[in-house]
N, C-alpha and C positions, 0 to 999 in steps of 0.2 A: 504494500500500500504506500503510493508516495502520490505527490505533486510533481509538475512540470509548469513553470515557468515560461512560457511564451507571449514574451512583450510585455503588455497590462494585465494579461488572461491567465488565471492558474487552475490547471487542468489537473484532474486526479486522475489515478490510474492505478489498474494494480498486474504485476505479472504472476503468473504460474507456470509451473511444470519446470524441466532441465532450462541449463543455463547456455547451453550449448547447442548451436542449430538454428538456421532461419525461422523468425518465430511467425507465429500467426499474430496480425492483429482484428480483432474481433468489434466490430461496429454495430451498436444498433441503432432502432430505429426513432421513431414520434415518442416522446413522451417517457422512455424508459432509461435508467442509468444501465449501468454494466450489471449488477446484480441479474438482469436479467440471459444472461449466458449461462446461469447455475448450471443446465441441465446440458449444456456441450460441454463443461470445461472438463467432467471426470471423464468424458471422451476422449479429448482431443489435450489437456495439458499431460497425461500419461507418455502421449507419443510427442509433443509438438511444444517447445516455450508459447507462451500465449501472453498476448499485452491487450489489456482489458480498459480502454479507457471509459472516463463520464464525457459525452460530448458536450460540448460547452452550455447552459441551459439548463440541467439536470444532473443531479445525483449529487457530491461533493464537489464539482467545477465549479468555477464563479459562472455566473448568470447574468452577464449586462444586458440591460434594457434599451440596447440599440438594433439597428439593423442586423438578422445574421444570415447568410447565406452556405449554402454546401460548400462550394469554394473557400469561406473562411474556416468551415470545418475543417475540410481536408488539409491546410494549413495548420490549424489544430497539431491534427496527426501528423504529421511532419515534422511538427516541432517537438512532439511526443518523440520519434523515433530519433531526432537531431541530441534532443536529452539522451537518451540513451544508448546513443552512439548507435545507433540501429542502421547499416550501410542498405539496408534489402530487406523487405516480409513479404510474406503473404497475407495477401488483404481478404475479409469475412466477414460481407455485409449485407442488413435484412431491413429491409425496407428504408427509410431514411439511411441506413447504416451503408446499404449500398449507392444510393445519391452521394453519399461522400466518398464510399470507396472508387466510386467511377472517378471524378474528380481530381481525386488522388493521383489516379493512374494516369490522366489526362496530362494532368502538371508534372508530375514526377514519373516519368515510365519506367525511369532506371534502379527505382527504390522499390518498385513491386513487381516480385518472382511470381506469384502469379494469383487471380482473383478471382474471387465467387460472391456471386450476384444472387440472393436467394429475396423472393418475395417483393422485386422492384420494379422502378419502371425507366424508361430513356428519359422521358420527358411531355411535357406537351399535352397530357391526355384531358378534355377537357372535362370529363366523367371523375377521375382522380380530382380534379383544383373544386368541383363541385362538394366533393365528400369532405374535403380539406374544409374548405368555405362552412361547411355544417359542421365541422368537428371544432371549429374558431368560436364559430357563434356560441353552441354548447357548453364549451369550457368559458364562455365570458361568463357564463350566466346560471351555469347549475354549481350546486356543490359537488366536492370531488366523487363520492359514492354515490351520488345521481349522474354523473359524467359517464361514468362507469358502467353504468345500467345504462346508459345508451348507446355508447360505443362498443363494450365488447362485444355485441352480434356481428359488429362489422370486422371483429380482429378473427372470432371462434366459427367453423361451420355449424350448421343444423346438425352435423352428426355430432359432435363434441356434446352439444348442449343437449342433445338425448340422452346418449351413453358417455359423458363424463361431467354430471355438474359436479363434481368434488374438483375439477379443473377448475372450473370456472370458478367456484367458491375460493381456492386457494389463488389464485390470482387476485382477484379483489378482496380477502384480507391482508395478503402482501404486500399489495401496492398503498394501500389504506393506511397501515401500520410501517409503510417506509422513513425510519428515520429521519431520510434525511428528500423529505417530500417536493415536489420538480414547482417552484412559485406560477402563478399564471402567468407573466411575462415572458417566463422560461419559455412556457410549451405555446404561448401567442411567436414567439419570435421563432422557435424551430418551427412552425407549422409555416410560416412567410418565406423559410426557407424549403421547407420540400413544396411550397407549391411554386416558388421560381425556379425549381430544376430543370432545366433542359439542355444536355449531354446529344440530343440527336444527331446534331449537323457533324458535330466530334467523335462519334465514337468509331469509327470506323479507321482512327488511327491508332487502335490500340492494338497492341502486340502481342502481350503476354498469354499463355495459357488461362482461360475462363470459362467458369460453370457460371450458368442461369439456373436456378430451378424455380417454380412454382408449386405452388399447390393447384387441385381443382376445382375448389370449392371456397378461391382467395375472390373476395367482393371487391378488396379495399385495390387490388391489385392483380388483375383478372389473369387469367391464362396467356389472353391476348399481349396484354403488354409484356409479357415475362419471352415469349415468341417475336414479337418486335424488337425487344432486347439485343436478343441474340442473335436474330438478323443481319443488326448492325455489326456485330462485332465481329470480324473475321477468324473462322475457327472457332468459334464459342460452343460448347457442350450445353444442351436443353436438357434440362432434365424433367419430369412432373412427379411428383409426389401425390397419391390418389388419396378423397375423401378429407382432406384435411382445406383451414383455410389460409388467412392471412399470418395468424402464428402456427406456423406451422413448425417453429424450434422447437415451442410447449406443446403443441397437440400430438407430433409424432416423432418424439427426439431423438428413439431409435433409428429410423429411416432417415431422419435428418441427419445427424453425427455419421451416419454409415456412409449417405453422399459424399459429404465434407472429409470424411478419411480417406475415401476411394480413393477423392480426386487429390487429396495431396500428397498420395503416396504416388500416384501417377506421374504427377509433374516433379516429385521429388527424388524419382528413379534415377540412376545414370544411362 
């Protein structure tokens, strides 16, 4: 558990697993600090160092109440990896978390060995900036445990909330009970930034080895954009994940951790 120092911005972070080996850096998305990787990290820090930051906004980062964009994120991370002397990772990002991991790659291609894109989008989609737009309004205006009860049908599919409301229940006492709670500016100012995202006209100079996966039952982040994704990106792996939605980390972690190892054992062959 430490800070990083970038500029005015002090960013938390924590690592796991060996100390040895290009590490994974782990991104998430809307509204959530790193806490919410619990369910990869006894995966993936076994085989892989893993650097877990709070993106700026939430969790233990500072939180300005100015403009933030993806682009400043990925900067963020940068200065994460610049802290830690980090020459090269592998980037691991889920919705918002892949908005910065693109970004990332865009600005720096020679610091990322290679990316996954799980649960996002290119850009542009005017269906996405709608749901954004309703998910802004909401959080002006309910309390957090009314927020909650709105939104997550658009995070959990209909199969989830038939055969797992103990998911759903454990997600929203967790997030409720989060020490160290995301302020409304916080998640007004990341939501202004996933809804300026757009990487389309860009992504097609990207290099590295890249997974897309989606779920098929993602609302927030449909099938289709996860397919447009990867369109753009030359060489890019589609993968689908069935029955599951937009968290598709928490709904189906087994099948999720299993992609995410596959493909870094893949690229991390000689």
């Amino acid at each position: 558990m430490a800070f990083a120092q970038i500029g005015s911005l002090r960013l938390y972070y924590e690592r796991h697993g060996p100390t040895h080996g290009t590490p994974v850096v782990l991104l998430m998305g809307l509204g959530v600090d790193g806490s919410g990787w619990a369910l990869q990290l006894g995966a993936l820090a076994p085989v892989d160092p893993c650097i877990v930051p709070d993106n700026r906004g939430v969790g233990r980062s500072d939180a300005p109440d100015v403009p933030y964009t993806n682009c400043d994120m990925a900067g963020d991370v940068l200065g994460v990896l610049d802290a830690l002397a980090v020459p090269r990772a592998h980037l691991l990002g889920l919705s918002m978390g892949g908005a910065i991991a693109q970004e990332v790659t865009l600005v720096a291609p020679t610091r990322v060995a290679s990316l996954q894109l799980h649960a996002t989008w290119a850009g542009g989609d005017p269906y996405l900036q709608a749901v954004i737009a309703g998910a802004r309004l909401a959080r002006r205006h309910l309390e957090p445990e009314a927020f909650l009860q709105v939104f997550l049908p658009w995070v959990f599919s209909a199969e989830t909330y038939a055969r797992r409301p103990d998911l759903i229940a454990s997600v929203t006492r967790q997030t409720l009970a989060n020490p160290y709670p995301q302020s409304l500016h916080g998640y007004l100012r990341q939501a202004e930034a996933v809804a300026g995202h757009d990487a389309r006209a860009r992504l097609p100079a990207i290099r590295c080895p890249t997974l897309v996966t989606v779920g098929t039952e993602d609302l927030l982040t449909p099938p289709r954009l996860g397919r447009e994704l990867a369109a753009l990106i030359p060489g890019a792996r589609y993968a689908v994940i069935e029955g599951v939605g937009h968290g598709v980390n928490w709904e189906a972690p087994e099948a999720f951790n299993r992609r995410c190892l596959e493909f870094l054992a893949s690229v991390e062959s000689p």
